[in-house]
C-alpha positions, -999 to +999 in steps of 0.1 A: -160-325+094-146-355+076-173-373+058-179-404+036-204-405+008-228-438+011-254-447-022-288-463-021-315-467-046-327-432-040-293-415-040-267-404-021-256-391+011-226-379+032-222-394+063-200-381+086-166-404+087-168-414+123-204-429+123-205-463+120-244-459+110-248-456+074-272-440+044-306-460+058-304-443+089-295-412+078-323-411+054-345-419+087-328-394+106-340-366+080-373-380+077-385-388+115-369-360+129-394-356+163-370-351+190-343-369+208-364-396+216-340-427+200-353-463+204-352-481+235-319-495+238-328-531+253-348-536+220-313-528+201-297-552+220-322-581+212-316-569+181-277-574+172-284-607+196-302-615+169-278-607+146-254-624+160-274-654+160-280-654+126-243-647+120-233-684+137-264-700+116-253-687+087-214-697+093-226-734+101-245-736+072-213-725+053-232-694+038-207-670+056-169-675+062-157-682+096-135-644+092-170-626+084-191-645+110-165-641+136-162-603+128-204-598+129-206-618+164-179-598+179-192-567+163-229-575+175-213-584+214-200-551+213-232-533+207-248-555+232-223-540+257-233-508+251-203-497+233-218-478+203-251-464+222-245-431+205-249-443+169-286-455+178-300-421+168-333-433+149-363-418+166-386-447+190-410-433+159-412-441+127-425-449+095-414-484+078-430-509+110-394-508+126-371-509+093-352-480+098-341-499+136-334-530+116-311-512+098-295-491+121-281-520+138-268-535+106-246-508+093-231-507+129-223-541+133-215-541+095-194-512+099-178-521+131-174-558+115-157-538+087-133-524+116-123-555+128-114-572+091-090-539+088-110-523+069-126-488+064-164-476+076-182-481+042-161-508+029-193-530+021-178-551+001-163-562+028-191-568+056-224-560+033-249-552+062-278-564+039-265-592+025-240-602+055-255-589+089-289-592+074-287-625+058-321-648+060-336-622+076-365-595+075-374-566+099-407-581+096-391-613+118-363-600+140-379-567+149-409-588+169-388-611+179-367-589+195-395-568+213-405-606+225-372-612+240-368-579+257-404-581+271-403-616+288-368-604+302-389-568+316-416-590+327-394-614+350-378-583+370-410-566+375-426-599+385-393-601+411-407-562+419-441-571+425-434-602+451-410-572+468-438-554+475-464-575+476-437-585+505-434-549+518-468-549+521-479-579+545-454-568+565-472-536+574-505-557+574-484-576+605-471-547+620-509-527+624-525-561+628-535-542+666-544-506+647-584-499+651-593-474+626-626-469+610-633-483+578-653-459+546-671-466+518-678-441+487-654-420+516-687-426+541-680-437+574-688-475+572-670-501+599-642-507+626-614-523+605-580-533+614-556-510+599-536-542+589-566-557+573-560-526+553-530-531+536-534-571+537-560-560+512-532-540+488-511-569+495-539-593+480-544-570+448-504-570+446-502-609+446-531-616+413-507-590+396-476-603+402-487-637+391-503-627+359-470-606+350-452-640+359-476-662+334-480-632+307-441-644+295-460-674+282-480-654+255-441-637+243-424-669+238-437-678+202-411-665+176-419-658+140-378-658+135-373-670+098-407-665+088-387-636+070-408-608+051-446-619+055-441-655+078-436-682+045-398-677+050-391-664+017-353-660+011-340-683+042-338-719+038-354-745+061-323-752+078-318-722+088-357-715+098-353-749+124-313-735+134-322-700+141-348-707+168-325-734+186-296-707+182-313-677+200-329-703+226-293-708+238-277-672+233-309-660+256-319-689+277-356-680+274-383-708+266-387-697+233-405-715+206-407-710+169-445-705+160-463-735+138-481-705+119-453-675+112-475-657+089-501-651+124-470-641+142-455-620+116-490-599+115-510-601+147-500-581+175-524-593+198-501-604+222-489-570+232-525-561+239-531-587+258-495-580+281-502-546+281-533-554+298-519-572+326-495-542+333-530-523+329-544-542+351-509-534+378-514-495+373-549-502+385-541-515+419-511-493+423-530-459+415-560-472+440-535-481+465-518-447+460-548-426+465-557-445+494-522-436+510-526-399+501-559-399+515-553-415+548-524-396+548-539-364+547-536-334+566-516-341+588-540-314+616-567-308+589-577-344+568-575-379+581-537-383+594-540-418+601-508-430+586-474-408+581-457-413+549-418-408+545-412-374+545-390-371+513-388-336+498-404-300+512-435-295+496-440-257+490-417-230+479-438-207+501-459-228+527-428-234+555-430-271+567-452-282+541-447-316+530-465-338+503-468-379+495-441-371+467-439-409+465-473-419+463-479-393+439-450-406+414-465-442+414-500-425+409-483-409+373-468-438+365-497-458+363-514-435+344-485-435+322-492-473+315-530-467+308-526-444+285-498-465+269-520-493+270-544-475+249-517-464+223-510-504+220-542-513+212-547-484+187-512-498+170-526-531+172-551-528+156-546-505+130-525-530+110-537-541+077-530-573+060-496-590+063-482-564+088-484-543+115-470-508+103-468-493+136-452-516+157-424-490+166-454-475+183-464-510+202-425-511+209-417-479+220-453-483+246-446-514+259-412-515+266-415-478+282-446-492+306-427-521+318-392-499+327-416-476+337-436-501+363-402-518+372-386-490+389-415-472+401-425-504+419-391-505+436-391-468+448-424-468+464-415-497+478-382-485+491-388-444+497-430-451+506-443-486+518-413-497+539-411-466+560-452-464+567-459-454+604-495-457+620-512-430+636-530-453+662-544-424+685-557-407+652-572-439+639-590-448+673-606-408+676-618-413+641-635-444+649-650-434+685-665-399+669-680-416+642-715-439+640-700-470+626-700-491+656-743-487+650-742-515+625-730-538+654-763-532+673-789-547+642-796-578+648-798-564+685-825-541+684-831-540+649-821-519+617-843-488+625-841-482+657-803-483+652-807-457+627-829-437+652-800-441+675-772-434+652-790-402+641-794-390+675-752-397+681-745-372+653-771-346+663-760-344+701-723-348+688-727-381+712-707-413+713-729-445+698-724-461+738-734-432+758-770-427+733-774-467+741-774-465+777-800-430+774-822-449+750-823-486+760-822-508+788-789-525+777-767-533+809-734-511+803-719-550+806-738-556+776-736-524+757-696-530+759-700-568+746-717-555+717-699-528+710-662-541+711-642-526+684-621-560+684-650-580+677-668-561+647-637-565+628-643-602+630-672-624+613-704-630+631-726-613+652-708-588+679-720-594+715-731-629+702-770-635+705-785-633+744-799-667+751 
């Protein structure tokens, strides 16, 4: 293998002639070597957009020529295509709060930049990725600012995800709008319900958190971009602090703003708490709403059966016919995925000490996995689970007539213990509620029915109305 030898301030190291990364990351290679776990690509791509940004600032304000600016943009466009995925090899983590990243992406683009002048990979005095692709710039500015932009980008699609299903939803809420099943609490039989009112109820849940996803981009869009090192924009001048933010505004066309306190920016990581909580807050719903498919779905001879999920996959390797809520049970992981990525954030968060955040790879690597994570999994159980939801009506309606629940309908008729009397009675004698009424009382079998209508006690107010 044909290799080049690259220096730094420790030493030297060879570097295999066709890598376009460089000694930084091979030093980072050696020292976080935990797997083939690289960093998330979107976040490299925010990054050499920011690079390139930085690259037109610098031209204007005559710091670069127009043949080295003009060779970093193209070089950084390239990356942002994808083309050079494979030299990305620094594992999601490591040591340095996101340094070894930062410079991943500038000895690509400074060696692909290199490339493009007609020159060699190495050639830094052509294309210098510090001093060139790096110019007025810190890790400590561009690595936020890129988990920012990648973020609010994740956030909008799942927020486009949530209203798909919050969508998917009400239609099933319509469609069993006529489905009488019997309602449970702490898994008790409790009331008659409407199936529908069921999932109107998921599709309520699904609505708060796809307008909190919507409004958490608000908390992303202050940038500490040319706050440099610690957030007093050391080494970048004030032209280019104002330029920079203006710049990456119109390369991303996001709402972002440039903070009016860089040094908070630069080392709180609040923020990323706080959004992680809303996706939190996501995997809550979607984990209740899962259990409570898996549960209704259950049996299908021997547990509740009153919906049918998709059949998607056979369930056993030695139980013939078997099959299991495959999709429920993905979105179930997946939100327990988030929570446990939600409590890595806030560890990372918080564990920083003065004027940065030393584990914001961490905060990176968590947040950015939770929201690709939610994004598709919202979509398949949407698609492969929700949409294809059949009711059970004849299993709903024999849950609901075997049980006691229609008792509570008969309180404010003949008050709360002798319904209880009367409800007993139904389960010892293995009775329907109706048949003990008309044994018991002196109830017409008109009024028994008024009372008792299944329609009604899934309504407000008193069923049967009060007898004048």
């Amino acid at each position: 293998m044909n290799v080049r030898i690259e220096k730094d301030n420790i030493g030297e190291r060879e570097i295999p002639e066709s890598s376009y990364y460089g000694v930084n990351t091979k030093r980072a290679l050696e020292n976080f070597d935990l797997g083939t776990r690289s960093v998330n690509r979107k976040l490299i791509y925010e990054i050499a957009l920011i690079k390139k940004a930085a690259a037109m600032v610098n031209h204007r304000l005559k710091k670069l020529t127009k043949d080295k600016a003009q060779a970093i943009i193209k070089a950084c466009e390239e990356i942002i295509e994808g083309k050079f995925d494979q030299e990305f090899v620094v594992n999601a983590l490591q040591g340095g709060a996101g340094t070894s990243t930062n410079m991943n992406v500038n000895e690509v683009a400074a060696n692909r930049a290199i490339e493009i002048l007609g020159g060699k990979k190495g050639d830094y005095y052509l294309i210098h990725p510090l001093n060139d692709v790096n110019m007025s710039q810190s890790t400590n500015d561009v690595y936020p600012t890129a988990l920012r932009i990648a973020a609010i980008r994740l956030l909008r699609r799942l927020s486009y995800s949530l209203a798909d299903l919050q969508e998917a939803l009400q239609k099933r809420e319509n469609e069993f709008s006529d489905v009488l099943k019997l309602g449970r609490t702490e898994l008790m039989d409790a009331l008659p319900m409407m199936l529908g009112q069921e999932f109107g109820a998921y599709a309520k849940g699904i609505e708060r958190d796809r307008w909190r996803v919507y409004k958490g981009e608000e908390r992303l869009r202050q940038i500490n971009l040319g706050g440099t090192a610690i957030g007093t924009g050391m080494n970048a001048s004030h032209d280019y602090i104002f330029m920079i933010t203006d710049t990456i505004q119109e390369l991303t066309g996001l709402g972002l703003a440039r903070s009016d306190y860089p040094i908070d920016i630069t080392q709180n990581n609040d923020v990323f708490v706080e959004v992680s909580g809303l996706l939190k807050a996501c995997s809550t719903n979607l984990l209740k709403i899962s259990n409570d498919l898996r549960l209704m779905a259950s049996g299908p001879k021997g547990g509740l059966g009153e919906i049918e999920l998709p059949q998607r996959q056979a369930g056993s390797t030695i139980m013939p016919g078997k099959v299991n809520p495959v999709i429920a049970e993905m979105i179930g992981q997946v939100a327990m995925k988030v929570m446990a990525n939600d409590y890595a954030i806030t560890l990372a968060a918080s564990s920083g000490q003065l004027e940065l955040n030393s584990f914001m790879p961490l905060i990176a690597e968590s947040l950015l996995e939770s929201l690709e994570l939610l994004n598709q999994g919202v979509i398949i159980f949407r698609e492969k689970c929700i949409e294809g939801i059949q009711a059970q009506k004849e299993k709903c309606r024999a849950n609901l007539e075997r049980s006691t629940a229609l008792a509570a309908a008969l309180v404010h008729h003949i008050g709360y213990d002798r319904a209880s009397e009367l409800a007993g009675k139904a389960l010892r004698e293995n009775k329907a509620i109706g048949d003990v009424l008309k044994e018991e009382t002196t109830l017409s079998d008109s009024r028994i029915a008024e009372i008792l209508n299944p329609w009604e006690v899934t309504k407000p107010g008193i069923p049967g109305g009060l007898e004048k």
